[in-house]
Backbone atoms as SQL, in Angstrom:
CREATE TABLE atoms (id INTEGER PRIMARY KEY, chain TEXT, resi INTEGER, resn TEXT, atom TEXT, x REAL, y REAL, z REAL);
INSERT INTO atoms VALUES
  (1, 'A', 1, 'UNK', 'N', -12.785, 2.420, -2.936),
  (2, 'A', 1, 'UNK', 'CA', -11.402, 2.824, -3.129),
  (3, 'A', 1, 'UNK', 'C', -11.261, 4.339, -3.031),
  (4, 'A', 2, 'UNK', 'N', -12.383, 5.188, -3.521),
  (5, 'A', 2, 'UNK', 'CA', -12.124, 6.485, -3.439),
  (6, 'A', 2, 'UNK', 'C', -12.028, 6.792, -1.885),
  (7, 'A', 3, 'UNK', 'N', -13.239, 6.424, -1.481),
  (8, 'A', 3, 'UNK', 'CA', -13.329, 6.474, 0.327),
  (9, 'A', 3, 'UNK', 'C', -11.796, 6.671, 0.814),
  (10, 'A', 4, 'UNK', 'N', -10.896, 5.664, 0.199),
  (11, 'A', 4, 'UNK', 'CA', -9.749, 5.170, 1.241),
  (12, 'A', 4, 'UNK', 'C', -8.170, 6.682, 0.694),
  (13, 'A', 5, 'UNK', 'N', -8.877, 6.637, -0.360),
  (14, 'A', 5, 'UNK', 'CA', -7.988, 7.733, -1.050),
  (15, 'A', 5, 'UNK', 'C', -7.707, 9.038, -0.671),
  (16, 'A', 6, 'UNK', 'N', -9.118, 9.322, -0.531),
  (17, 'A', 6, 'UNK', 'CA', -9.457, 10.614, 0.390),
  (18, 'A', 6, 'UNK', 'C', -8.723, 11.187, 1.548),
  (19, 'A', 7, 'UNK', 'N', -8.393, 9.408, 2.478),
  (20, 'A', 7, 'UNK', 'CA', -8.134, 9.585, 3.738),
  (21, 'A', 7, 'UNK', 'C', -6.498, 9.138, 3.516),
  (22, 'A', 8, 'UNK', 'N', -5.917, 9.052, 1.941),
  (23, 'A', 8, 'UNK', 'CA', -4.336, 8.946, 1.999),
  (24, 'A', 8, 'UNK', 'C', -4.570, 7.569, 2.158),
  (25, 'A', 9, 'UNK', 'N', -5.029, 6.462, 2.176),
  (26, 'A', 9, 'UNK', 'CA', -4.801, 5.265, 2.300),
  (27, 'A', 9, 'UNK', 'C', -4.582, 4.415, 0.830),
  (28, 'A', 10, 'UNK', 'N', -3.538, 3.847, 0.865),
  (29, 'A', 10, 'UNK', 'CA', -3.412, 2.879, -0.503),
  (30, 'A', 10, 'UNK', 'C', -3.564, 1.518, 0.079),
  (31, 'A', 11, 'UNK', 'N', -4.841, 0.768, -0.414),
  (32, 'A', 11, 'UNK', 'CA', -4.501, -0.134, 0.237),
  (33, 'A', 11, 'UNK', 'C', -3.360, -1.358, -0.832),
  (34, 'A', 12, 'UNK', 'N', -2.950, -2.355, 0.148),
  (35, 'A', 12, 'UNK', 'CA', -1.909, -3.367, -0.878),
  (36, 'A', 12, 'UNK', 'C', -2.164, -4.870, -0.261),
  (37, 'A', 13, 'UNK', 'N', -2.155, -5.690, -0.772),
  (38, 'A', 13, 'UNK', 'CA', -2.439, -7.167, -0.406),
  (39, 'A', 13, 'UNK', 'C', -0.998, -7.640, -0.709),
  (40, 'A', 14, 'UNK', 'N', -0.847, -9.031, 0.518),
  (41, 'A', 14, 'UNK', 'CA', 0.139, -9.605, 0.364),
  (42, 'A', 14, 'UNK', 'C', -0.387, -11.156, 0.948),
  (43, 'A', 15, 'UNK', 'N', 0.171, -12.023, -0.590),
  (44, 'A', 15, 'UNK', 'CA', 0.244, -13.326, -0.287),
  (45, 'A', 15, 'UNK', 'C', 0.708, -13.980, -0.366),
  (46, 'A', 16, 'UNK', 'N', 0.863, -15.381, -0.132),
  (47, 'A', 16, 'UNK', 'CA', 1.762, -16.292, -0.419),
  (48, 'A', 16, 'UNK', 'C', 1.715, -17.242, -1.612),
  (49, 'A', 17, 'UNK', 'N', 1.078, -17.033, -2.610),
  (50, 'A', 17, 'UNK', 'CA', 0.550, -17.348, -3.820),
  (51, 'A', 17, 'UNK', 'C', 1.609, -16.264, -4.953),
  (52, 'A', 18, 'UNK', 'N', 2.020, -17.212, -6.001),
  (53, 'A', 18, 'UNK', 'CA', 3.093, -16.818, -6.317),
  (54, 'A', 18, 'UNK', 'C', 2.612, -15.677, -7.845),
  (55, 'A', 19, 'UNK', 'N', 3.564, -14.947, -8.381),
  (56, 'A', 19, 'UNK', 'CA', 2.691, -13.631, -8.970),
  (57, 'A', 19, 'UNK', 'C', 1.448, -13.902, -10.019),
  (58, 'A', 20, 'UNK', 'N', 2.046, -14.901, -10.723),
  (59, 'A', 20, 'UNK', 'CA', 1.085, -15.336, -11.828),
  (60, 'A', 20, 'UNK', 'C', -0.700, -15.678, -10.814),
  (61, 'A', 21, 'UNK', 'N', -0.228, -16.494, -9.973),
  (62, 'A', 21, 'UNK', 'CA', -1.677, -17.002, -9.139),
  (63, 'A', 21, 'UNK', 'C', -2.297, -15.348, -8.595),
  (64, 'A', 22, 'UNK', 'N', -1.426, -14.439, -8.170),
  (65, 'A', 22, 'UNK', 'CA', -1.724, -13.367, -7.299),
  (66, 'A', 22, 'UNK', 'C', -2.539, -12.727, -8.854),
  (67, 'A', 23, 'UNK', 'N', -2.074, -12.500, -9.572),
  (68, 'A', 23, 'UNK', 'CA', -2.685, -11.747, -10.903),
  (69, 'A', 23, 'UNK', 'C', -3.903, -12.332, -11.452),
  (70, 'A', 24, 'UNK', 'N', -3.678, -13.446, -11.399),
  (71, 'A', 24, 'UNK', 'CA', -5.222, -14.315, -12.005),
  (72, 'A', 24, 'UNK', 'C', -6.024, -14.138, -11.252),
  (73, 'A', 25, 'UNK', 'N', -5.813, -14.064, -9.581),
  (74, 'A', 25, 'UNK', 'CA', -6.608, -13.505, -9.017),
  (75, 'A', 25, 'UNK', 'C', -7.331, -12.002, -8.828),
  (76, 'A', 26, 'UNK', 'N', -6.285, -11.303, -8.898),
  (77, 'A', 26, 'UNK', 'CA', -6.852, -9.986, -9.287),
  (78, 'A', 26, 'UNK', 'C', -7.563, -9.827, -10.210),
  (79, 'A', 27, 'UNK', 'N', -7.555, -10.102, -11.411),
  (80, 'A', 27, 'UNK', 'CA', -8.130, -10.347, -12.827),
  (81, 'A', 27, 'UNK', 'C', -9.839, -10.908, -12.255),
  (82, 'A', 28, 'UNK', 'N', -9.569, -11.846, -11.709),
  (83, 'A', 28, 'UNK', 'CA', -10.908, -12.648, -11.940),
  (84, 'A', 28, 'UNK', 'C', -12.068, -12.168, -10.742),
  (85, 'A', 29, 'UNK', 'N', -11.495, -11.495, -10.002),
  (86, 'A', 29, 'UNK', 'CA', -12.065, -10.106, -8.920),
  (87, 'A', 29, 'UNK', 'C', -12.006, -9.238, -8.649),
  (88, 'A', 30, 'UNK', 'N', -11.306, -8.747, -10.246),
  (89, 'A', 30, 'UNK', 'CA', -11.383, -7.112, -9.905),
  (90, 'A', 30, 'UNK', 'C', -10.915, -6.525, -9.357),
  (91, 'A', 31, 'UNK', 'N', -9.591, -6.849, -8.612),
  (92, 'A', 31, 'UNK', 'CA', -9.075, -5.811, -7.492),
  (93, 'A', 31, 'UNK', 'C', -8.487, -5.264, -8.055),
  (94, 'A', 32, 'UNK', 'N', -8.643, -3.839, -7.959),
  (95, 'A', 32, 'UNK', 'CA', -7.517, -2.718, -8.536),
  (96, 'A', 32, 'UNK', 'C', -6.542, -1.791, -7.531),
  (97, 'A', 33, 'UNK', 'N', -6.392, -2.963, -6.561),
  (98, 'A', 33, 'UNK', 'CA', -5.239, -2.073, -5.664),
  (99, 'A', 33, 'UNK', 'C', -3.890, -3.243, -5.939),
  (100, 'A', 34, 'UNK', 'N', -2.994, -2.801, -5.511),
  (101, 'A', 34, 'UNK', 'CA', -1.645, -3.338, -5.489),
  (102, 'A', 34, 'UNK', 'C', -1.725, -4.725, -4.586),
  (103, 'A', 35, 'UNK', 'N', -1.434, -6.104, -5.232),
  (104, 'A', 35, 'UNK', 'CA', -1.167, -7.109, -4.852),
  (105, 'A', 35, 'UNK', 'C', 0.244, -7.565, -5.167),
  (106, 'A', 36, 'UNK', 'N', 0.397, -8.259, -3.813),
  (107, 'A', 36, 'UNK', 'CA', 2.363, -8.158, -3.441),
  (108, 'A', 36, 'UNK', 'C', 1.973, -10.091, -3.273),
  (109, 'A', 37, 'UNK', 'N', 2.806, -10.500, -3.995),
  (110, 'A', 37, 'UNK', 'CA', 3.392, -11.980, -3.576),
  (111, 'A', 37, 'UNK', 'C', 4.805, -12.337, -2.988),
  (112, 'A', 38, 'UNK', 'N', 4.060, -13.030, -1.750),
  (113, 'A', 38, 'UNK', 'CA', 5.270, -13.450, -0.832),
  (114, 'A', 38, 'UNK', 'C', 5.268, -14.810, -0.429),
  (115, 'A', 39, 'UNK', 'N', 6.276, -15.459, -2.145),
  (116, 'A', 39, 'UNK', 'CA', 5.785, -16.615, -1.630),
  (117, 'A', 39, 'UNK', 'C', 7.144, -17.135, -0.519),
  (118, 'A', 40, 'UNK', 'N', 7.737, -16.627, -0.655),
  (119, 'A', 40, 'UNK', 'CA', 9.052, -17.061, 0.650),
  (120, 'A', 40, 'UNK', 'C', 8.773, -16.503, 2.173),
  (121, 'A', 41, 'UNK', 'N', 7.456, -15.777, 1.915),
  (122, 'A', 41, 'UNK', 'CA', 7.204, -15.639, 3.429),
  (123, 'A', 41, 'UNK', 'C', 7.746, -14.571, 4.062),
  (124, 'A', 42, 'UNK', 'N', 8.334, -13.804, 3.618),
  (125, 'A', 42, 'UNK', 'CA', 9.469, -13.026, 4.141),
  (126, 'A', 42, 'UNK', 'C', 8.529, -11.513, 4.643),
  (127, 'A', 43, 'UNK', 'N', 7.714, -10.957, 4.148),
  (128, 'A', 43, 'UNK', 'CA', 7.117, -9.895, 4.739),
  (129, 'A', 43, 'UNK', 'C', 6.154, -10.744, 5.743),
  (130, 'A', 44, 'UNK', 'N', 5.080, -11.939, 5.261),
  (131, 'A', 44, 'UNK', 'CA', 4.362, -12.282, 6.135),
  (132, 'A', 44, 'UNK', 'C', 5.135, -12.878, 7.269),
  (133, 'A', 45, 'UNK', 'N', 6.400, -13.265, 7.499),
  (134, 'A', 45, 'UNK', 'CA', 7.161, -13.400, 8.780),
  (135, 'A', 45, 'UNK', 'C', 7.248, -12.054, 9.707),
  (136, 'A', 46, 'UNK', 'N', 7.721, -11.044, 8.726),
  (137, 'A', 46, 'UNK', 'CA', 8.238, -9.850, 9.487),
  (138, 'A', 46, 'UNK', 'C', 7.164, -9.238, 10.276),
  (139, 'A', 47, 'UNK', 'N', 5.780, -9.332, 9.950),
  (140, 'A', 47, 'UNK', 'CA', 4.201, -9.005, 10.458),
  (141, 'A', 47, 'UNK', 'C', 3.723, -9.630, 11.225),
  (142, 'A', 48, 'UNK', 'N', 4.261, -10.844, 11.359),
  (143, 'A', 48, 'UNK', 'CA', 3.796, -12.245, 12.513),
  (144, 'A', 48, 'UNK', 'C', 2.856, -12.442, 11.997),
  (145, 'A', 49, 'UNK', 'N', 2.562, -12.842, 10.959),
  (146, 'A', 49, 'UNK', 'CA', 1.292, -13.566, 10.283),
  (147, 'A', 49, 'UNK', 'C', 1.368, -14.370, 10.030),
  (148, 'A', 50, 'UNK', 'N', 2.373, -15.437, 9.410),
  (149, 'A', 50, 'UNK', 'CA', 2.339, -16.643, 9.642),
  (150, 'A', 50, 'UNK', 'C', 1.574, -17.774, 10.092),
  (151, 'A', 51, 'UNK', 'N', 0.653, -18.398, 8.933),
  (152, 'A', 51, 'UNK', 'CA', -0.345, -19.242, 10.025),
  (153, 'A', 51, 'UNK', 'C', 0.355, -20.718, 9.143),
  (154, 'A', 52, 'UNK', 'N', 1.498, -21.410, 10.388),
  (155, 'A', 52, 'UNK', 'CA', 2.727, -22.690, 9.686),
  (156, 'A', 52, 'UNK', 'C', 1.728, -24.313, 9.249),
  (157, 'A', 53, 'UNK', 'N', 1.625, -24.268, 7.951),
  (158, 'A', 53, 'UNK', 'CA', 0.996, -25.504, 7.923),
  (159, 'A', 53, 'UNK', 'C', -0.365, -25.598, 7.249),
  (160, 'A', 54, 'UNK', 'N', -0.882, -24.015, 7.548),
  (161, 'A', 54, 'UNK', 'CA', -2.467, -24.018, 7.478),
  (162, 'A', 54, 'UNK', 'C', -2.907, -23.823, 6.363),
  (163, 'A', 55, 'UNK', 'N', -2.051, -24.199, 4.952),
  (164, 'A', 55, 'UNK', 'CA', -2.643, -23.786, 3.749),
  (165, 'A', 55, 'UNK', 'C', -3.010, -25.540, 3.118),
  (166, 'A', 56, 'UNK', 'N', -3.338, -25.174, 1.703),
  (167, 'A', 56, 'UNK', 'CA', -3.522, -26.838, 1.133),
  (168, 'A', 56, 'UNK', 'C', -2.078, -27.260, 0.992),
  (169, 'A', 57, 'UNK', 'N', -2.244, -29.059, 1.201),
  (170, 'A', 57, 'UNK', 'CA', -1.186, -30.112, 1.410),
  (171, 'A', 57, 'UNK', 'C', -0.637, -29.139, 2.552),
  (172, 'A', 58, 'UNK', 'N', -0.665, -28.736, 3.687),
  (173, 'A', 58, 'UNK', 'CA', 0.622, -28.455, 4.861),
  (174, 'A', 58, 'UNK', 'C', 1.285, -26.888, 4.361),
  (175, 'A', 59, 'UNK', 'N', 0.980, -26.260, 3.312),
  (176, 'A', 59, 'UNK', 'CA', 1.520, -25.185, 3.167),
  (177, 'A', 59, 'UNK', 'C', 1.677, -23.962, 3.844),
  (178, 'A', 60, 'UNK', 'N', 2.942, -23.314, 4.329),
  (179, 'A', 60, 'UNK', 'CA', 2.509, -21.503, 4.883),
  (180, 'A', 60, 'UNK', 'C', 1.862, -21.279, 4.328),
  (181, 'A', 61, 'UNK', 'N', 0.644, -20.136, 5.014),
  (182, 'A', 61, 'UNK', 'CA', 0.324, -19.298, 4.014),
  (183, 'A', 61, 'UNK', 'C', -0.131, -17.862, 5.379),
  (184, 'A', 62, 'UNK', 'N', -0.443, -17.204, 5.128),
  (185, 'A', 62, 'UNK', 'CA', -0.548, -15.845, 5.879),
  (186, 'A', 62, 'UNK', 'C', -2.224, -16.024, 6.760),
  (187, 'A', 63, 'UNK', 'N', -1.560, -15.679, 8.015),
  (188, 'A', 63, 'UNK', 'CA', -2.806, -15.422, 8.984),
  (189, 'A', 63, 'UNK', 'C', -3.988, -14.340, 7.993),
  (190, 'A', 64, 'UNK', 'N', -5.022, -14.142, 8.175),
  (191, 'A', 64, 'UNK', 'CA', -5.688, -12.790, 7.822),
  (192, 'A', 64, 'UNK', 'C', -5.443, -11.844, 9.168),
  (193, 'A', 65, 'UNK', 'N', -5.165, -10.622, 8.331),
  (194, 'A', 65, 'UNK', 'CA', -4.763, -9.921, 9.055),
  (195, 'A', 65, 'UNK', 'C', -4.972, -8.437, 8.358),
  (196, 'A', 66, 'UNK', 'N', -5.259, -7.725, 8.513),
  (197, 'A', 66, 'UNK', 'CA', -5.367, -5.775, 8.076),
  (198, 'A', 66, 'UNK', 'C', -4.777, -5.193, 9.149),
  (199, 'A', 67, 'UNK', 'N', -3.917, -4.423, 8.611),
  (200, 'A', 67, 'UNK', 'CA', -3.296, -3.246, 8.770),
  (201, 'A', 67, 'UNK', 'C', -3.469, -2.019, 8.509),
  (202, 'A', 68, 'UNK', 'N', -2.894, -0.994, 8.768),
  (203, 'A', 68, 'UNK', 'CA', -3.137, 0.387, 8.569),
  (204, 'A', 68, 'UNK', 'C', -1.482, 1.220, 9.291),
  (205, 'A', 69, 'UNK', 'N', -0.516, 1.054, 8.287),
  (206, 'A', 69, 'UNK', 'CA', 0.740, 1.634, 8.432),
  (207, 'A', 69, 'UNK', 'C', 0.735, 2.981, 7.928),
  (208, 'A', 70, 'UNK', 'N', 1.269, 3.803, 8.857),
  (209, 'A', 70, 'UNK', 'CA', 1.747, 5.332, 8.294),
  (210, 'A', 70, 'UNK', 'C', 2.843, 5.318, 7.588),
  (211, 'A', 71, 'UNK', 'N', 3.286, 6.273, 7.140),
  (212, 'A', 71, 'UNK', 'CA', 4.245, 6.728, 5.972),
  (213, 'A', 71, 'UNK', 'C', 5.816, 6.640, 6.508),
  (214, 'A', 72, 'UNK', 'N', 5.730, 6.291, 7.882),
  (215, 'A', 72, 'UNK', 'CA', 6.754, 5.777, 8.391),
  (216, 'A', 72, 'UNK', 'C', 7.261, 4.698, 9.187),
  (217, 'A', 73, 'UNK', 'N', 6.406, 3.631, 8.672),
  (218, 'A', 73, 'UNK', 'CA', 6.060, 2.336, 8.581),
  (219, 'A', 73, 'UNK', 'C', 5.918, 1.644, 9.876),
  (220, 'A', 74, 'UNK', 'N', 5.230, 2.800, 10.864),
  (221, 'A', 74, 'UNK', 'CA', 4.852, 2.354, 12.326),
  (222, 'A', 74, 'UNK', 'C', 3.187, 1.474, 11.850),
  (223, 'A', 75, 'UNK', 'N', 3.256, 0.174, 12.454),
  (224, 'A', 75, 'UNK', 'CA', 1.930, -0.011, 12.605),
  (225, 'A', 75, 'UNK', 'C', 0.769, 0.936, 13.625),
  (226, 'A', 76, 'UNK', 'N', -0.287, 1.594, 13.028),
  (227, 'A', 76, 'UNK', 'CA', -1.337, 2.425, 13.573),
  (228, 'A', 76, 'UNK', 'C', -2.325, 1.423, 14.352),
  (229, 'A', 77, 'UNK', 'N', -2.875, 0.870, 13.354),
  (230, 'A', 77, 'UNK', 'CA', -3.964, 0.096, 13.617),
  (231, 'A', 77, 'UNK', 'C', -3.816, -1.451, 13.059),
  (232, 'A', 78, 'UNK', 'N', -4.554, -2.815, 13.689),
  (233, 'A', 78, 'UNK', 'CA', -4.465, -3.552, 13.238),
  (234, 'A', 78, 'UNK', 'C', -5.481, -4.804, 13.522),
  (235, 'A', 79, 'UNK', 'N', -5.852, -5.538, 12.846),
  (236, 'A', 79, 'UNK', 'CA', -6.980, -6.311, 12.629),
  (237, 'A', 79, 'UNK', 'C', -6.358, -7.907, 12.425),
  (238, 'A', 80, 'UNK', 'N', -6.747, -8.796, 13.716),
  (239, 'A', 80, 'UNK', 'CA', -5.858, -10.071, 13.338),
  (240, 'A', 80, 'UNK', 'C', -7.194, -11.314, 13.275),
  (241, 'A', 81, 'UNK', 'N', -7.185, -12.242, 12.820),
  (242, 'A', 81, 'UNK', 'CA', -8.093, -13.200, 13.029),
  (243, 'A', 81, 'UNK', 'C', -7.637, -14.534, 12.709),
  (244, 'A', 82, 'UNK', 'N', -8.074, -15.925, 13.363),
  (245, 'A', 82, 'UNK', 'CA', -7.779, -16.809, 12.718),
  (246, 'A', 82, 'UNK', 'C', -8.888, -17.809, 11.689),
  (247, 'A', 83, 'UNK', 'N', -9.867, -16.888, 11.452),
  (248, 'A', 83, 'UNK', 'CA', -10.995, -17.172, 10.444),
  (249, 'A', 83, 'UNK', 'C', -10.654, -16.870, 9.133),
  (250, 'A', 84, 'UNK', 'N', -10.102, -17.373, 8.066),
  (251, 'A', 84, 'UNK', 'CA', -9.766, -16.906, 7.013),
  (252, 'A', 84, 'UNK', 'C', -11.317, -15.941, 6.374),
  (253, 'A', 85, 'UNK', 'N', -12.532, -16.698, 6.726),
  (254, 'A', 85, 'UNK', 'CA', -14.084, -16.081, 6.228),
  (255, 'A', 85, 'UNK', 'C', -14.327, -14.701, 6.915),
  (256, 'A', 86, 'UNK', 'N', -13.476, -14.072, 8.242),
  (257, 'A', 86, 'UNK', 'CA', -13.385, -12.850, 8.815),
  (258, 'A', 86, 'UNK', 'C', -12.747, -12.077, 8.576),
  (259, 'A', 87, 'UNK', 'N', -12.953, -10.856, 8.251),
  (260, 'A', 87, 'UNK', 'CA', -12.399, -10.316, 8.100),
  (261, 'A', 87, 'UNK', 'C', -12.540, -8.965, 8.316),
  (262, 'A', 88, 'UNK', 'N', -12.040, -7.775, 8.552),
  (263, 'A', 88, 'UNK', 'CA', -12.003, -6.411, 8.580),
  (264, 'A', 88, 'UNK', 'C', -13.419, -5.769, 7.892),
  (265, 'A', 89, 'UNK', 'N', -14.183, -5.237, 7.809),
  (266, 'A', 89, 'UNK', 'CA', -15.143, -5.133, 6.501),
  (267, 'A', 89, 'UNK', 'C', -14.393, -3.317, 6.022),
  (268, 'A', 90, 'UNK', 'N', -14.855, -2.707, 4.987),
  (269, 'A', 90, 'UNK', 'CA', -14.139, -1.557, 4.673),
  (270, 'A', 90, 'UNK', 'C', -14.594, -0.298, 5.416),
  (271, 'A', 91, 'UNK', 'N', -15.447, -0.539, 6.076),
  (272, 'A', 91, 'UNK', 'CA', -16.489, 0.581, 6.702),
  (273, 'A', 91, 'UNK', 'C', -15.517, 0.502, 8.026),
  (274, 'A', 92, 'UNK', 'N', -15.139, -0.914, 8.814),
  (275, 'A', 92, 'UNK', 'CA', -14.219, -0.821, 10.098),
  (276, 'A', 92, 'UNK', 'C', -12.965, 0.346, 9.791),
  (277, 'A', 93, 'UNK', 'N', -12.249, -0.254, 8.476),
  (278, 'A', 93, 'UNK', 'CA', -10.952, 0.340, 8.211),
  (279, 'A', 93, 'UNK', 'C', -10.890, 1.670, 7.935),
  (280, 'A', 94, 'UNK', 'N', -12.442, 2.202, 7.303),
  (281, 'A', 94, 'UNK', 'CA', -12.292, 3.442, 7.068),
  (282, 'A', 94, 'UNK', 'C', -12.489, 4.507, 8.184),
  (283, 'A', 95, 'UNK', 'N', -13.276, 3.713, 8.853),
  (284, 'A', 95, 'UNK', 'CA', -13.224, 4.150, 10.186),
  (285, 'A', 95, 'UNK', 'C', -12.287, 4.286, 10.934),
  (286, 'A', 96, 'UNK', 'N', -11.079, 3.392, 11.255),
  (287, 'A', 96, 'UNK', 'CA', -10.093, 3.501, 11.629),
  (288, 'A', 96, 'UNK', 'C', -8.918, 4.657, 11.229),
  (289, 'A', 97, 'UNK', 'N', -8.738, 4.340, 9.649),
  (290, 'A', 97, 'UNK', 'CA', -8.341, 5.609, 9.327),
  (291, 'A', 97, 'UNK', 'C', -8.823, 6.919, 9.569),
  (292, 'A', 98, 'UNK', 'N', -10.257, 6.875, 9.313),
  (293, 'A', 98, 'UNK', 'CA', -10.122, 8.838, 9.353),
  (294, 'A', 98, 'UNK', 'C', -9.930, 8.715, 11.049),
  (295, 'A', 99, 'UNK', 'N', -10.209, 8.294, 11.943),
  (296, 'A', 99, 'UNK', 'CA', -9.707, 8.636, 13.369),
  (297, 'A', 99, 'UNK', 'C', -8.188, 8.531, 13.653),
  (298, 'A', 100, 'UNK', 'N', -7.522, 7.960, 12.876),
  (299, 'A', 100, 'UNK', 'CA', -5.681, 8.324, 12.845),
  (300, 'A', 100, 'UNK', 'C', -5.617, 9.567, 12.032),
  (301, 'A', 101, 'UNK', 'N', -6.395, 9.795, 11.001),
  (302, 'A', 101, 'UNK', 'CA', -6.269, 11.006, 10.294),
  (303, 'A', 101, 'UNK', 'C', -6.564, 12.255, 10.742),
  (304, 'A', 102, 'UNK', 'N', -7.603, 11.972, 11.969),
  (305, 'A', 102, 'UNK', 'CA', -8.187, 13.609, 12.867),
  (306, 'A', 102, 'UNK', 'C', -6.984, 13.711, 13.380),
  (307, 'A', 103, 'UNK', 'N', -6.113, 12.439, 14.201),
  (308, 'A', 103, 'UNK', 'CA', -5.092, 12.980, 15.535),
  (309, 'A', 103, 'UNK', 'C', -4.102, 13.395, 15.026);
């Protein structure tokens, strides 16, 4: 987390798991960055993440996906997959950032 701080990055999670589930989860792994619940879908629509169907019983739930938005909410960089087990690792992202951060 300091790594990402350095380089101005906050990171924030967003899911479709509603706040209480989003918090128990944080809790029970420790994440100490900002987790956003969307369970109406409404940011994970606006991102095209949307993966329709693919959660338990038939549920939306959000593609995996990382981002890296500037302060004026242009997407920079971005990381899409349809492996929920894939993902970005923090060494890619930090990488990514400090090279938006040199230009």
């Amino acid at each position: 987390m300091q790594d990402f701080e350095k380089l101005g990055v906050k990171p924030v999670a967003i899911s479709v798991d509603s706040p209480t589930q989003s918090q128990d989860l944080c809790r029970k792994a420790d994440y100490t960055y900002t987790f956003l619940s969307d369970p109406n879908t409404e940011a994970i629509r606006r991102y095209d993440v949307l993966h329709k169907g693919a959660g338990v019983s038939g549920h939306d739930i959000a593609r995996p996906a990382e981002f890296l938005i500037d302060s004026t909410g242009t997407i920079r960089w971005i990381n899409l997959t349809d492996d929920l087990r894939v993902r970005a690792r923090p060494d890619q992202m930090l990488g990514a950032a400090s090279t938006l951060a040199s230009q």
